[in-house]
Backbone as CSV, one residue per row, in Angstrom:
resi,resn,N_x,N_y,N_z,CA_x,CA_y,CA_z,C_x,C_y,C_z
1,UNK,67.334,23.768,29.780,68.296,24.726,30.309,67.707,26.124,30.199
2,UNK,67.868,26.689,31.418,67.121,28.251,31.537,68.515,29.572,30.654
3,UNK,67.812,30.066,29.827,68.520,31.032,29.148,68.853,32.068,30.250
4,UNK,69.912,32.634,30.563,69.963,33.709,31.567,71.136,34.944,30.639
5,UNK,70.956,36.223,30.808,72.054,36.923,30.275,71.132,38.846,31.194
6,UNK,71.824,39.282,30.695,71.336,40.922,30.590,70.078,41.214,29.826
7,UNK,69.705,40.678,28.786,69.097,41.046,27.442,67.861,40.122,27.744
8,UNK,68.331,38.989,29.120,66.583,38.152,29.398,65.872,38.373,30.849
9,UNK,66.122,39.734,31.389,65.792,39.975,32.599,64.308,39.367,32.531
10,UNK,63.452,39.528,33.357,62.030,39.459,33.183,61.331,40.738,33.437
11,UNK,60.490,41.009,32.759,59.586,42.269,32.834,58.788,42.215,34.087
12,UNK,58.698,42.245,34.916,58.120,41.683,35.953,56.032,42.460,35.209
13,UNK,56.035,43.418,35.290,54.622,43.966,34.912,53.666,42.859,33.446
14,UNK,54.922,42.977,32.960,54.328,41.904,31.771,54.454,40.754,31.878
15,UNK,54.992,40.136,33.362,54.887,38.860,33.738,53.349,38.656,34.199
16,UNK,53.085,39.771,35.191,51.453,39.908,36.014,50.679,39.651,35.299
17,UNK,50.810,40.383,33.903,49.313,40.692,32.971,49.300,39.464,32.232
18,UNK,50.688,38.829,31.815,50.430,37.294,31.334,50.297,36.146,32.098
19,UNK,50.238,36.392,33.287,49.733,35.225,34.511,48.320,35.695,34.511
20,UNK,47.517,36.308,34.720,46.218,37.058,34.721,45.167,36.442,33.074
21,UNK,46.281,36.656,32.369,45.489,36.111,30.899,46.237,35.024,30.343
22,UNK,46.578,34.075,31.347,47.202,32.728,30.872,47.999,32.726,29.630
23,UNK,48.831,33.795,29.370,49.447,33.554,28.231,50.707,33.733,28.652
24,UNK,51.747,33.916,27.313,53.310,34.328,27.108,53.767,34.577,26.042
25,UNK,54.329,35.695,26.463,54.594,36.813,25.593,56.120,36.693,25.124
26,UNK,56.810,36.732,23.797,57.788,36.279,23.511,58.473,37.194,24.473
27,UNK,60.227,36.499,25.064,60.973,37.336,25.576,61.995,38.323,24.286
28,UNK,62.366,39.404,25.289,63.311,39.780,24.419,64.360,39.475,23.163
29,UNK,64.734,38.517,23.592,65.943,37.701,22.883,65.235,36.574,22.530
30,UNK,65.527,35.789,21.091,64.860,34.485,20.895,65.550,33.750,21.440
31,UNK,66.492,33.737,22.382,67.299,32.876,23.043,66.985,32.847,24.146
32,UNK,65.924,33.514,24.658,65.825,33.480,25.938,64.097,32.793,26.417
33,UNK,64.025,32.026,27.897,63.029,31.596,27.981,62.135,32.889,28.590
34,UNK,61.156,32.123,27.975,59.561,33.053,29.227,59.818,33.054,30.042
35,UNK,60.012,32.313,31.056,59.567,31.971,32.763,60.396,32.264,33.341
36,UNK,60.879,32.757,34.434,62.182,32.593,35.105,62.600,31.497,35.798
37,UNK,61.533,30.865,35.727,61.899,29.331,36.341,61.366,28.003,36.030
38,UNK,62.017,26.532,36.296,60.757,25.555,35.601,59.873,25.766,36.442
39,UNK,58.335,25.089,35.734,57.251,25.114,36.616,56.660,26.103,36.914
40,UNK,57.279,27.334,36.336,56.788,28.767,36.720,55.198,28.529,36.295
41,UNK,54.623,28.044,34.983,53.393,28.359,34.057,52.546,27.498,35.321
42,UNK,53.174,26.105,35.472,52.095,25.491,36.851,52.048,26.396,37.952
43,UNK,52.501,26.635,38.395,52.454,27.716,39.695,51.359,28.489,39.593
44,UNK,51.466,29.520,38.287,51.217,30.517,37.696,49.503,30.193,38.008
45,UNK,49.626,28.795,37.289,48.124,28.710,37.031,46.973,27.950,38.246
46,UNK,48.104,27.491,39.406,47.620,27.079,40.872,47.235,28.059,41.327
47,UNK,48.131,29.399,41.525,47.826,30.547,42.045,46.601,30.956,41.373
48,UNK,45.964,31.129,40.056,44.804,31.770,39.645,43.780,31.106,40.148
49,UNK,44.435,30.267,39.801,42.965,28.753,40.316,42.729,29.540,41.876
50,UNK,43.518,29.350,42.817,43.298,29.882,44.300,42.850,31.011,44.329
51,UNK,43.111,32.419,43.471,42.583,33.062,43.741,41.147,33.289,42.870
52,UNK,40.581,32.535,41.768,39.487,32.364,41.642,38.311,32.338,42.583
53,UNK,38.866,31.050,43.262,38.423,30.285,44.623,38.103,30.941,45.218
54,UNK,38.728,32.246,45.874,38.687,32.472,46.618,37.690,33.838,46.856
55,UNK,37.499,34.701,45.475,36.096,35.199,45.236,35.255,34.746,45.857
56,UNK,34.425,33.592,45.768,32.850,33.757,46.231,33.253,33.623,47.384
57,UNK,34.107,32.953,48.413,34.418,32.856,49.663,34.167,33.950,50.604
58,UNK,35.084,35.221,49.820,35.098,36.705,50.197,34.068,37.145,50.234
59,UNK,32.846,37.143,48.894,31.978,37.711,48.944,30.709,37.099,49.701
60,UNK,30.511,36.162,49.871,29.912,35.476,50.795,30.091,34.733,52.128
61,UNK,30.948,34.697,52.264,31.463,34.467,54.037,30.783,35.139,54.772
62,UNK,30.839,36.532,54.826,30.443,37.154,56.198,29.113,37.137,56.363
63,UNK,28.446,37.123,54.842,26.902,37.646,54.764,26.234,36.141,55.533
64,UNK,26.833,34.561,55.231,26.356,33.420,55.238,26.842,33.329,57.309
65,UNK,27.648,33.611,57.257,28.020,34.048,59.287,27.557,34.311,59.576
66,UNK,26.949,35.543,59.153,25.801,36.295,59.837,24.835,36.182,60.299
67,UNK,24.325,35.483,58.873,22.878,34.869,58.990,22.550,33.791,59.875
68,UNK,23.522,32.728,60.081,23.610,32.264,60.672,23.552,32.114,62.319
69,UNK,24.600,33.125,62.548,24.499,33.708,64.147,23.571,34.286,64.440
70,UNK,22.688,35.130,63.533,21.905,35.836,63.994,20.419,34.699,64.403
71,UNK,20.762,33.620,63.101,19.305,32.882,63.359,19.898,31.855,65.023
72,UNK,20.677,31.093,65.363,21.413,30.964,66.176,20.616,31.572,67.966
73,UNK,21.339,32.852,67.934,20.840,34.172,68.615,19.085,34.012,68.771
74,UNK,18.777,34.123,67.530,17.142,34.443,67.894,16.365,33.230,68.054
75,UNK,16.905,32.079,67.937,16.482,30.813,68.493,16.970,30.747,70.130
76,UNK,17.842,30.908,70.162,18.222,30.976,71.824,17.984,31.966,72.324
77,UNK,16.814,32.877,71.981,16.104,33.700,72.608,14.734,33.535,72.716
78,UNK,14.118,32.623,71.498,13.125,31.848,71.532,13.124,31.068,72.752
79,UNK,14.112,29.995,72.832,13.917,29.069,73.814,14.356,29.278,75.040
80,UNK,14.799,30.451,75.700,14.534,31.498,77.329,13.339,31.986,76.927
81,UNK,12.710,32.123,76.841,11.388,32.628,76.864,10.856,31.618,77.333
C-alpha cells in the first residue's frame, strides 16, 4: 500500500539525483514510501539502462555514416571512370 498524505509529496529534484545514482533517499515521514509508484525503481533503472545505450550511439552515429557514404561516393566515382 502506497503511503500518500501532505508530509509525502515527492521531491521531484531529489527524485532525479537518486534515479541518476541508483539510490533512495529516506522520505520525509517514516510512514511514507520512496517511489510514487509500484515499479517506479524498475522503470527508473530501464530508463538509465536506455539512456546509457544510447551514448555511444550519439557519439558515433554520424562519424560511422559518414564514413561510410563518403567511402560509398568515392567508389561510385571510381567505377564511372
Amino acid at each position: 500500500e502506497v503511503k500518500r498524505g501532505a508530509g509525502c509529496a515527492p521531491l521531484i529534484l531529489i527524485l532525479f539525483i537518486d534515479m541518476v545514482l541508483m539510490s533512495t533517499t529516506k522520505p520525509v515521514e517514516d510512514d511514507c514510501d520512496a517511489y510514487m509508484f509500484e515499479g517506479q525503481e524498475k522503470l527508473q533503472r530501464f530508463l538509465f539502462l536506455v539512456a546509457v545505450l544510447c551514448v555511444p550511439v550519439l557519439l558515433f552515429g554520424t562519424p560511422v555514416y559518414l564514413y561510410y557514404t563518403y567511402k560509398k561516393k568515392k567508389e561510385e566515382a571510381l567505377v564511372i571512370r
